[in-house]
C-alpha positions in Angstrom: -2.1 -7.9 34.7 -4.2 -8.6 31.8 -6.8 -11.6 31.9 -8.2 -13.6 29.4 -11.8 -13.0 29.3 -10.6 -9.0 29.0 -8.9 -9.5 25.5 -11.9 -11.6 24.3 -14.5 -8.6 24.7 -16.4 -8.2 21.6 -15.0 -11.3 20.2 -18.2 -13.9 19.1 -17.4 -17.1 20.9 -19.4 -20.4 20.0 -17.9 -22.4 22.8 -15.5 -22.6 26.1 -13.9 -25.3 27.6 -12.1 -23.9 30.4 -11.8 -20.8 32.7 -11.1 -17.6 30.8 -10.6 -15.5 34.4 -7.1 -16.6 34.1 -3.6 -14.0 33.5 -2.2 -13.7 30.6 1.2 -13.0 29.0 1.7 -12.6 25.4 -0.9 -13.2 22.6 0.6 -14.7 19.6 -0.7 -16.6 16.2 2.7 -17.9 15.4 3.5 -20.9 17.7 7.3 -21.1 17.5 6.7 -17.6 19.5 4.8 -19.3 22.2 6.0 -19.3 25.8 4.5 -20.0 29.4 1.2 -18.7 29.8 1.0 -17.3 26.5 -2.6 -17.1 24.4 -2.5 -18.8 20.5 -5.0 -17.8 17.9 -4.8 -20.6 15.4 -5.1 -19.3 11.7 -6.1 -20.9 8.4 -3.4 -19.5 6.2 -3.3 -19.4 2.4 0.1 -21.7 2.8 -0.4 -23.6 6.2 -3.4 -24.1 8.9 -2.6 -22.7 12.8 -5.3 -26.0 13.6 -1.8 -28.1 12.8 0.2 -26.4 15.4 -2.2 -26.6 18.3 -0.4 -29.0 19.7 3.1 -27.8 19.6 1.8 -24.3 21.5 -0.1 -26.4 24.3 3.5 -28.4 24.5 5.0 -24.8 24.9 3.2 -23.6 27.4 0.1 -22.0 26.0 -2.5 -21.2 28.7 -5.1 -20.6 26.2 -5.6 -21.6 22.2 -8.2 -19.5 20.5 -9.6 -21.3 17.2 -12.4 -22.3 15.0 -12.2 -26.6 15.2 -11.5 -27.8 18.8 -8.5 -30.3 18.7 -9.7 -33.9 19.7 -7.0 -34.0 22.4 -8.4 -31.8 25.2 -5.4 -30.9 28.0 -6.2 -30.3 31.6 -5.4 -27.0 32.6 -5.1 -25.2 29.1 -9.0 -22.7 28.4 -10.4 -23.5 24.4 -12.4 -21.1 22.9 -14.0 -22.0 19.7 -14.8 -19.1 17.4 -16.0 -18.8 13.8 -13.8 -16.1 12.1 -10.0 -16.4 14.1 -8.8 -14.1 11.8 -11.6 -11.5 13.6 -11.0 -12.8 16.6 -7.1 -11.9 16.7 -8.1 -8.7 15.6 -10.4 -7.4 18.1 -8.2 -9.6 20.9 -5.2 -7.5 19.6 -7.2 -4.0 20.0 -8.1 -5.0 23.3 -4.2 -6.5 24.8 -3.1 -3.4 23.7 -6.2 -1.0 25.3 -7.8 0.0 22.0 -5.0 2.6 20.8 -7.1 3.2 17.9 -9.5 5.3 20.0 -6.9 7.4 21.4 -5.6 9.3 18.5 -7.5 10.1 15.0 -6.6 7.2 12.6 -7.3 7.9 8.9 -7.2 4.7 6.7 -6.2 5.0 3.0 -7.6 2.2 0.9 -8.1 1.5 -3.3 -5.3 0.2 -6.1 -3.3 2.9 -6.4 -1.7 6.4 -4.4 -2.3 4.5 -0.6 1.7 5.1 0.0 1.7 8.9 -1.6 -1.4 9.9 0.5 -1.0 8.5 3.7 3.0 9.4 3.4 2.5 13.1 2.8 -0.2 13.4 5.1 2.1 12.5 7.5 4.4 14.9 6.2 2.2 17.9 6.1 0.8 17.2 9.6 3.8 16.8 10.8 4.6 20.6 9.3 1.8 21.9 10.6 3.2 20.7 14.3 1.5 17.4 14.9 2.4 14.7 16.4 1.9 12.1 13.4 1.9 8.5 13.0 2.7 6.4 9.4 1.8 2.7 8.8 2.9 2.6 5.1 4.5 0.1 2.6 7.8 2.1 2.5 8.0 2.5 5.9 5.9 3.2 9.5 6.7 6.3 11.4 6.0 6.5 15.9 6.4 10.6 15.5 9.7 10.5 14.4 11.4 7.4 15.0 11.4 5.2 11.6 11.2 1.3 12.0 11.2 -0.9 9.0 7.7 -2.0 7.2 6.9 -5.8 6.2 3.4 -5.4 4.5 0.8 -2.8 3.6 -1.3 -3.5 6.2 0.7 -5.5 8.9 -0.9 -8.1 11.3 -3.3 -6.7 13.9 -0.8 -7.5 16.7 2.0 -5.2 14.8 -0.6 -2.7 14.1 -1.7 -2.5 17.6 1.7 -2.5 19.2 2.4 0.3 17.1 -0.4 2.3 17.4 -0.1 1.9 21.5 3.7 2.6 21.0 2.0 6.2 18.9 -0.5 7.2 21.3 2.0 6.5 24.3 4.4 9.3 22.4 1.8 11.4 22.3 0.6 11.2 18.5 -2.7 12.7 17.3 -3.1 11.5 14.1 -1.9 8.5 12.1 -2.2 7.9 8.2 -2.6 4.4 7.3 -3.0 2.2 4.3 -5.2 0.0 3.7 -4.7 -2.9 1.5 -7.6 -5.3 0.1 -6.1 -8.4 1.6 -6.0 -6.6 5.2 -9.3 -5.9 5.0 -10.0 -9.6 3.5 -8.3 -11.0 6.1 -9.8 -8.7 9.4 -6.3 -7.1 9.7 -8.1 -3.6 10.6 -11.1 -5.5 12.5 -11.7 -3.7 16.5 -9.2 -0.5 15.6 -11.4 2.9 15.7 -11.0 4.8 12.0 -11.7 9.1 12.0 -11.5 8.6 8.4 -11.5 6.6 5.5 -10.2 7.8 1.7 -10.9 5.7 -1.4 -8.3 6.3 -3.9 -8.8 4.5 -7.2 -9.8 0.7 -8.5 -7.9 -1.1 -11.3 -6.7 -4.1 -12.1 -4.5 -6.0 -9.0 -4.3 -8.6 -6.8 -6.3 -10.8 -9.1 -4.7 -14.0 -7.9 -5.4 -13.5 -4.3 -9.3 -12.3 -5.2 -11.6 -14.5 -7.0 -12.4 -11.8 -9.5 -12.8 -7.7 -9.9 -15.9 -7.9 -8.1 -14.8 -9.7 -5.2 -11.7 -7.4 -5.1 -14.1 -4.3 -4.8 -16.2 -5.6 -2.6 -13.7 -6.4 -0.6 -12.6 -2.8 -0.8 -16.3 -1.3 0.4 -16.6 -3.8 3.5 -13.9 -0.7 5.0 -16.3 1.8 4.4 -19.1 -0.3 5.1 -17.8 -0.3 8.8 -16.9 2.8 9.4 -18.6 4.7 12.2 -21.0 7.5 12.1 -18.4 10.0 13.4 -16.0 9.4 11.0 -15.7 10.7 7.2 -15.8 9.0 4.0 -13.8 10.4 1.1 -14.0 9.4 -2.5 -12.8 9.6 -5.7 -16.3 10.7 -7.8 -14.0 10.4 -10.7 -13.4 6.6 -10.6 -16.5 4.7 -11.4 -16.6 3.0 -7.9 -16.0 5.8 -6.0 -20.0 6.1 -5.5 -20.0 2.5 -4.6 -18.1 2.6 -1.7 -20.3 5.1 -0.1 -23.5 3.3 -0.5 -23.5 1.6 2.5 -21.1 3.9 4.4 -22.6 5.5 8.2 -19.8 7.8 7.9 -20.4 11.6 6.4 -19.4 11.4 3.1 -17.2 13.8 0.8 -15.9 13.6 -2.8 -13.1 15.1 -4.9 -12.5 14.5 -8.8 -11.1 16.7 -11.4 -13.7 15.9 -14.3 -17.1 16.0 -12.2 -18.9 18.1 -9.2 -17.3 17.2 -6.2 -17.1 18.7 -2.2 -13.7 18.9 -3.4 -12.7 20.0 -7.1 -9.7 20.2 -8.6 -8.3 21.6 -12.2 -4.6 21.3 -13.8 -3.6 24.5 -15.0 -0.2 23.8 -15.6 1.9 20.1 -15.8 5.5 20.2 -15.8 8.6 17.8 -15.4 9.4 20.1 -12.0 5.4 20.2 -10.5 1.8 20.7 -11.0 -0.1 24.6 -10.9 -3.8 23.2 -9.1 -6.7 24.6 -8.9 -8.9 23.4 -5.7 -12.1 24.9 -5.2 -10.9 27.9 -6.6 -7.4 28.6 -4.6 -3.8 28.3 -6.7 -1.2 26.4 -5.7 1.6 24.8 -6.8 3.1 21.4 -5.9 6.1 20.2 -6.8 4.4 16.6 -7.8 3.3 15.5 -11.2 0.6 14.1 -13.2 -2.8 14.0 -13.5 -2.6 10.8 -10.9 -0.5 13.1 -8.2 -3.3 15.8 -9.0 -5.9 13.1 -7.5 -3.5 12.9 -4.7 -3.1 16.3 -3.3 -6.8 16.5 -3.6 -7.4 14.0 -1.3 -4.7 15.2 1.0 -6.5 18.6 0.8 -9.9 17.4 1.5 -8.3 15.2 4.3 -6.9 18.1 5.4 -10.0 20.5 5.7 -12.0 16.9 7.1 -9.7 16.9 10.0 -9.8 21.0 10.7 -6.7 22.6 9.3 -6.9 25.9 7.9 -7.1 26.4 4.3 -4.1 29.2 4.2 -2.1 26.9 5.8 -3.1 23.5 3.7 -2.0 25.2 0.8 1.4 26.5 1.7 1.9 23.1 3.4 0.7 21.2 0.2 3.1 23.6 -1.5 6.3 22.2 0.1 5.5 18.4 -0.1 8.1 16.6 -2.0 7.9 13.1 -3.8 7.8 9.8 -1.7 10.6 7.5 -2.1 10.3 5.6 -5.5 6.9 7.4 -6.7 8.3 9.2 -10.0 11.7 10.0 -8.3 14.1 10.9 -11.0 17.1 12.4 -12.0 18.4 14.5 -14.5 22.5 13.7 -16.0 24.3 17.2 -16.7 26.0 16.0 -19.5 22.8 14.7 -22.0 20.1 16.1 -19.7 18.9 12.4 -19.9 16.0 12.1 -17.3 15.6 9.1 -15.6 12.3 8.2 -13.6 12.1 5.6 -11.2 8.3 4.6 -10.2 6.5 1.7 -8.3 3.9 1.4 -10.9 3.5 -2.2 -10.9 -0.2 -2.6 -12.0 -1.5 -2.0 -15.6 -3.4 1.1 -14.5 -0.6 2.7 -12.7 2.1 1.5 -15.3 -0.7 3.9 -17.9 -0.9 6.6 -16.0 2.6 7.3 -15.4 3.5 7.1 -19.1 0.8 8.8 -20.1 1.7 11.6 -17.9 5.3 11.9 -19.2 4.2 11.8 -22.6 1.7 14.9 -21.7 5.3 16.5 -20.5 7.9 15.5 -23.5 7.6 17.5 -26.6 7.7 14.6 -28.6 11.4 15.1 -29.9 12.9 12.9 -27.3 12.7 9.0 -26.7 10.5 7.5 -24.3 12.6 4.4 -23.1 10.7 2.3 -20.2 12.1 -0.7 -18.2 9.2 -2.5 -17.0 8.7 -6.2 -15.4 6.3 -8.3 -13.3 6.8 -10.0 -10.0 6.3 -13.4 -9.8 4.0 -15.7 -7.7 1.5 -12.8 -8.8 -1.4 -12.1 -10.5 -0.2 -13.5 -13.6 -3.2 -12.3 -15.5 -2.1 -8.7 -16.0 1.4 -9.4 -17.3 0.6 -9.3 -21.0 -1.7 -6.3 -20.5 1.4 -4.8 -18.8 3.3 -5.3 -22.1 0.2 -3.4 -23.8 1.0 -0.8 -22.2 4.4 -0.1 -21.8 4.9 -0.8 -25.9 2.1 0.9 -27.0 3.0 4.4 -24.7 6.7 4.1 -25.3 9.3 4.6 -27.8 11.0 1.9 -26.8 10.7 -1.0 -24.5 13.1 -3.4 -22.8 11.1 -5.7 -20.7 12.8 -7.5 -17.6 13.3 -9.3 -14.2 11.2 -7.5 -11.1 11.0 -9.7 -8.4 10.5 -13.4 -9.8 10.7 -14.9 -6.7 10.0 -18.8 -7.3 9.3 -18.4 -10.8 11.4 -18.4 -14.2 11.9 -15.0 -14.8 12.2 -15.9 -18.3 8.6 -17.0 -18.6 7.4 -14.1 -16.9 8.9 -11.7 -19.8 6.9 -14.3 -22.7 3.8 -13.6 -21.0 4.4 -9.4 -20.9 5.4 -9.8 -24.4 2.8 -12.0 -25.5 0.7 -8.5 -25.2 2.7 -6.4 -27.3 0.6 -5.7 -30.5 2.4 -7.1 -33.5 3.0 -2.9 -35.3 5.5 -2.6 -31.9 7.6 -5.9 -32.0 10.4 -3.5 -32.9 10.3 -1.2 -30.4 10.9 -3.8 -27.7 13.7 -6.5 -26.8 14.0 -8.4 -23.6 16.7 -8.4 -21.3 16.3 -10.5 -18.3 18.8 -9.4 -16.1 17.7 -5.9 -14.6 20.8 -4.4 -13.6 21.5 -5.2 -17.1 18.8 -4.0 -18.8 18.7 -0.8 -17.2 22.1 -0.7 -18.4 21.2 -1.1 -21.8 18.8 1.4 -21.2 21.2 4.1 -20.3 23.1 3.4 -23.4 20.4 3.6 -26.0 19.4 7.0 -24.4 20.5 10.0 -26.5 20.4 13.9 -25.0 17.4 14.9 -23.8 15.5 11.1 -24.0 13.6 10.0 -20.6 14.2 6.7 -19.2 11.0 5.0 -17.1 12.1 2.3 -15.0 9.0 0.6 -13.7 7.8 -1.7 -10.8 10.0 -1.8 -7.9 9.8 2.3 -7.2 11.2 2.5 -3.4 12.4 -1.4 -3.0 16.2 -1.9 -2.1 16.1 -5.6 -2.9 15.2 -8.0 -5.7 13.7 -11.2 -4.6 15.0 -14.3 -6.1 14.0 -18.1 -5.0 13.2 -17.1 -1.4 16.7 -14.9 -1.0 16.5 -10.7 -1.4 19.3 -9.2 -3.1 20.3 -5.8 -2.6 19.5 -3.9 -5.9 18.0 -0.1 -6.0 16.9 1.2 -9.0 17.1 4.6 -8.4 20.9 4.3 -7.6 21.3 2.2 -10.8 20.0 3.9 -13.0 21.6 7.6 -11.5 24.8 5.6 -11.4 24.7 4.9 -15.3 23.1 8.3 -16.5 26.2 10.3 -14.6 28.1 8.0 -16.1 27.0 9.3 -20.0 29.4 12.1 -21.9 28.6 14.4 -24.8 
């Protein structure tokens, strides 16, 4: 039997009207999911208010509502507790319904703009390897040992987060990889749950329409390490120019790794090929079937993780050495017939869209086409869009710019504003198609033998999201489908 005033332990309250030695059921924040004797936490939402649905939970049966304005209708029977923060307050009430999972098993949180799905995915893998029981709370998809279920967000709500991290520790897991997105840590998503560990990864340009500005968005970023506790680890990216920040204020130990400066953990590129990378790390060879300089970041983290945590370094390496891609981070394929290589990749930011062609032009030998698909989502930051076009026109051979996920918006007008950035000596390398399937297509066609196709910005999604329906559409089958397809 669980009890009221047991959930709200840590929580700051600022007033009761009620009894909170009362059994509960269910906790919820969405009221259509509200049944007898149930708790509500009313949230102020970016599109609606939980305050406007106080009502309709007390009419459902709620023994409890949890918010920050007490309703002017008071019911008999039903405990009010006012808080300040209910975002914080479902957190830590979530930690506690479920009995603090968090500090049952190690929980290493991945946070920064780009490489959160690639670390925290092959950590899982290579833990895993070395004959773990390992938990995953990723974008592409959150792993309970081995059983797969679907993933909604980055960083889910703190009642999925919780439910899964009981459902982890009650199969026995010891360790659990997890990103760590801004607007989790904006909105107290990861408040009351116990981090080992916390990795900063990298901070461009994103997410500019949810945070007021760059500052905000990497502020936002160092409040996670910020909280950390003394006994867990801080790991940083000395190479990025806030990687120092986010360890300022950190009570955690702190580590770095980079590839250009001293760090605990220091990497060099020996060798970068189309089929991996020959690493140096603090003077041990190894090579990983990865690429880039971006993936070369990557491992290192995943190697300083690693060591953080207590594996061996004999058996980090030969582990690191077997890791393959994750779904829809530089995936590609190669056609027989043209040796036409075709790279599918999430990069959906300015900074990620750069590194990724950058890194295939350090590959090519300059005799073959660079020919990159590339779109922007809508209802998004709209401010890097044209900078996106920069990019893509200025690092490519040739362009074809497209649909991603325009969701409400005219995809149409989303393709003006990425061209708008297209400096005026590389009009002709680009044309617009707006209908992806289309212009990857196109794409395909244009290729001649040995030319590398980049399609860009939807990496491991299976759907395209138009108007408020998803469509089925993969890229990587797409684009396979019309490379195969190419003869002599």
């Amino acid at each position: 039997m669980i009890y009221l005033k047991d959930i709200l332990y840590k929580v700051p309250i600022e007033k009761t009207i009620g009894v909170t030695a009362v059994a509960i059921n269910n906790l919820h924040f969405d009221s259509r999911k509200i049944e007898l004797n149930d708790v509500f936490v009313a949230i102020r939402g970016s599109l609606s208010d939980g305050h406007d649905y106080i009502k309709m939970a007390a009419e459902k049966g709620a023994l409890a509502i949890i918010c920050e304005s007490l309703p002017e209708l008071i019911i008999n029977g039903i405990t009010y507790v006012q808080v300040a923060d209910s975002n914080k307050a479902l957190a830590l009430m979530a930690a506690n319904y479920f009995e603090n999972p968090s500090d049952s098993l190690k929980l290493i949180g991945v946070t920064g703009t780009n490489g959160k799905t690639t670390i925290s995915s092959l950590l899982y893998d290579l833990f895993k390897a070395a004959g773990y029981e390992t938990g995953l709370l990723s974008t592409v998809k959150i792993m309970v040992g081995e059983k797969e279920f679907p993933a909604t967000h980055t960083t889910p709500d703190p009642l999925t987060i919780n439910s899964y991290l009981r459902k982890m520790v009650d199969a026995g897991v010891e360790f659990c990889f997890m990103e760590v997105s801004s607007h989790g840590i904006h909105q107290k998503r990861t408040e009351g749950l116990h981090f080992a560990g916390g990795i900063f990864t990298n901070l461009s340009h994103d997410h500019l329409d949810y945070h007021k500005d760059f500052k905000e968005y990497r502020d936002v970023k160092k409040t996670f390490f910020d909280q950390l506790p003394k006994s867990a680890f801080a790991l940083t990216n000395a190479d990025d120019k806030n990687g120092p920040v986010m360890l300022q204020n950190t009570n955690a130990r702190t580590y770095t790794y980079a590839l250009k400066t001293y760090a605990d953990y220091k990497g060099q590129i020996l060798e970068n090929q189309f089929n991996g990378l020959l690493l140096k790390i603090n003077n041990n060879e190894l090579w990983v079937k990865l690429i880039g300089a971006f993936n070369a970041y990557n491992m290192l983290a995943i190697y300083g993780t690693a060591d953080l945590l207590g594996l061996e370094t004999i058996e980090v390496l030969q582990l690191m050495s077997n890791l393959e891609s994750v779904a829809g981070r530089f995936q590609y394929v190669v056609s027989e017939e043209m040796n036409i290589t075709a790279i599918v990749d999430y990069a959906h930011t300015p900074d990620a869209l750069k590194n990724v062609l950058q890194t295939i032009n350090s590959i090519r030998t300059g005799n073959e086409e660079l020919i990159t698909v590339v779109g922007c989502g809508g209802d998004r930051d709209a401010a890097k869009r044209p900078k996106m076009g920069n990019i893509a026109a200025s690092l490519s051979t040739k362009v074809i710019f497209t649909s991603d996920n325009p969701r409400s918006e005219d995809p149409e007008a989303i393709i003006h504003q990425i061209e708008a950035g297209v400096p005026p000596e590389h009009f002709k390398r680009t044309l617009s198609i707006t209908d992806r399937k289309q212009a990857i297509k196109t794409a395909c066609s244009m290729a001649n033998r040995n030319d590398i196709i980049l399609v860009a910005g939807k990496g491991h999604e299976t759907y395209q999201e138009i108007n408020g329906e998803r469509f089925e559409f993969n890229d990587l089958e797409i684009v396979s489908e019309f490379i195969t397809a190419l003869k002599k």
